[in-house]
KOLSE-64700 format. One record per residue (C-alpha): residue number from 0; residue in one letter; x, y, z. Coordinates in Angstrom, 1 decimal. Layout:
residues N
(NUM,a,(X,Y,Z))
...
end
This chain:
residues 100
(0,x,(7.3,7.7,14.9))
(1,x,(4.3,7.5,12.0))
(2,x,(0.9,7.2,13.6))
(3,x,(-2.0,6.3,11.9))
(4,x,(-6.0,7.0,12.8))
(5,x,(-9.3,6.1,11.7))
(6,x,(-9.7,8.9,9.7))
(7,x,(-6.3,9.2,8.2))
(8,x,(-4.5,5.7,8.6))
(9,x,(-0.8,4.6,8.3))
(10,x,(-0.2,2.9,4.6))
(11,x,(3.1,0.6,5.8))
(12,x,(5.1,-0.8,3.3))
(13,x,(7.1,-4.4,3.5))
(14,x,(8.9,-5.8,0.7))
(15,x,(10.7,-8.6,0.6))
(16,x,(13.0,-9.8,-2.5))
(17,x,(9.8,-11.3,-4.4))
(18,x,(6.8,-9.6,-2.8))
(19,x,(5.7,-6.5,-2.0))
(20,x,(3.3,-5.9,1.0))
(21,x,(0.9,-2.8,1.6))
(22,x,(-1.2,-2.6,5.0))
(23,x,(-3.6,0.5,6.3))
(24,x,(-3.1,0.3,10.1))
(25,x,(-5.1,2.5,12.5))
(26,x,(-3.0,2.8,15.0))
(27,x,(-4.7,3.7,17.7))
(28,x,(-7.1,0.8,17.8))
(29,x,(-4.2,-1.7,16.9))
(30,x,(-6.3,-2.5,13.7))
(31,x,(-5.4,-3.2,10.0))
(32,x,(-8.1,-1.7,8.0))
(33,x,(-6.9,-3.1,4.6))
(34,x,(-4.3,-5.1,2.9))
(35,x,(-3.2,-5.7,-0.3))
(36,x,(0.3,-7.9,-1.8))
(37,x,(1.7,-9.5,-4.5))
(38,x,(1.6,-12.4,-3.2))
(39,x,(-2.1,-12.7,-3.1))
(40,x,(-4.0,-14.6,-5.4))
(41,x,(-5.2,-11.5,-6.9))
(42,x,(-1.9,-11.7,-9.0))
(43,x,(-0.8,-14.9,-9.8))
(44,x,(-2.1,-14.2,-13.7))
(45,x,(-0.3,-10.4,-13.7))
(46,x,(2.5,-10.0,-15.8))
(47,x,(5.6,-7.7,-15.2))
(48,x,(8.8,-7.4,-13.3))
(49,x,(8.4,-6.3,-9.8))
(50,x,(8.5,-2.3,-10.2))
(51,x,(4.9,-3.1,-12.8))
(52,x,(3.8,-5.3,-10.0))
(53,x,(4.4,-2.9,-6.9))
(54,x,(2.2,-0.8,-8.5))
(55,x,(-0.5,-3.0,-9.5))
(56,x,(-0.5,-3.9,-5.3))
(57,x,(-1.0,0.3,-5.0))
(58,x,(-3.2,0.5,-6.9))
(59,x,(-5.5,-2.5,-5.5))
(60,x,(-4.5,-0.8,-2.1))
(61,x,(-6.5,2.2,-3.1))
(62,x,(-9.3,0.7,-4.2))
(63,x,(-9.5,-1.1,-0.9))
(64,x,(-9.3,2.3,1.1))
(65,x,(-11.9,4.0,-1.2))
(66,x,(-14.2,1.1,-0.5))
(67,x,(-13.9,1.6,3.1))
(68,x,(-14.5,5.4,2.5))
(69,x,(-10.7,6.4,3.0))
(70,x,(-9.5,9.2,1.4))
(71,x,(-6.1,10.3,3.0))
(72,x,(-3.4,8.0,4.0))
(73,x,(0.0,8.6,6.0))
(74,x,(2.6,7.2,3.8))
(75,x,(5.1,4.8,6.3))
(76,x,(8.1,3.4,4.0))
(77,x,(9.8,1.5,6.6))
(78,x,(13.0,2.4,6.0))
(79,x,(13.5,1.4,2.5))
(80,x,(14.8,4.4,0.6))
(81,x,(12.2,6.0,-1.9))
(82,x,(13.2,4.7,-5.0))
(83,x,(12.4,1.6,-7.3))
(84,x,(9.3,-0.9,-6.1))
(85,x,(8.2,1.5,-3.1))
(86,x,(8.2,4.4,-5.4))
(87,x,(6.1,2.7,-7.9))
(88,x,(3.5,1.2,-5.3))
(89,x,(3.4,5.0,-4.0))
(90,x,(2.2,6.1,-7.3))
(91,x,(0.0,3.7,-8.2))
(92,x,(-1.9,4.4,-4.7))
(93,x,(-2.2,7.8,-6.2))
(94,x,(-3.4,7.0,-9.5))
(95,x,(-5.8,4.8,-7.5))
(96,x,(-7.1,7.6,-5.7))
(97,x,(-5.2,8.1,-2.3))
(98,x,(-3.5,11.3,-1.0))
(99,x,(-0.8,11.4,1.4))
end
């Protein structure tokens, strides 16, 4: 099992057929630090297919984390296999800055 900490916190992943959904959970406090989806308002004018929009949602998930001074992340896929929209939001977080 994936545990996340303060200092280096658990980016989960939830997609759904539409949306894509990126958390930073510190797991030992039971806390999400920072979220970020495509379902968010932040979005509504972004233009793409889903893979183009995954990683628009990585992206904004790294800028959250860098804000809060996060640096290193511990990359959770749930399950989904490493391919396609979770592949894309992985990249973006790193082209946003975050290192797993």
């Amino acid at each position: 099992m994936i545990k996340g900490t303060a200092e280096r916190p658990r980016l989960s992943i939830y997609r759904s057929n539409k949306q894509i959904y990126a958390q930073l959970i510190d797991d030992l406090s039971g806390v999400t630090l920072a979220a970020a989806s495509s379902a968010s308002k932040d979005f509504e004018g972004v233009k793409g297919n889903k893979v183009e929009l995954a990683k628009a949602v990585g992206k904004a998930i790294a800028e959250k984390a860098t804000q809060s001074g996060i640096k290193s992340v511990i990359f959770d896929r749930g399950g989904y296999l490493y391919h396609g929209r979770v592949k894309s939001l992985a990249e973006g977080a790193r082209e946003g800055g975050l290192q797993f």
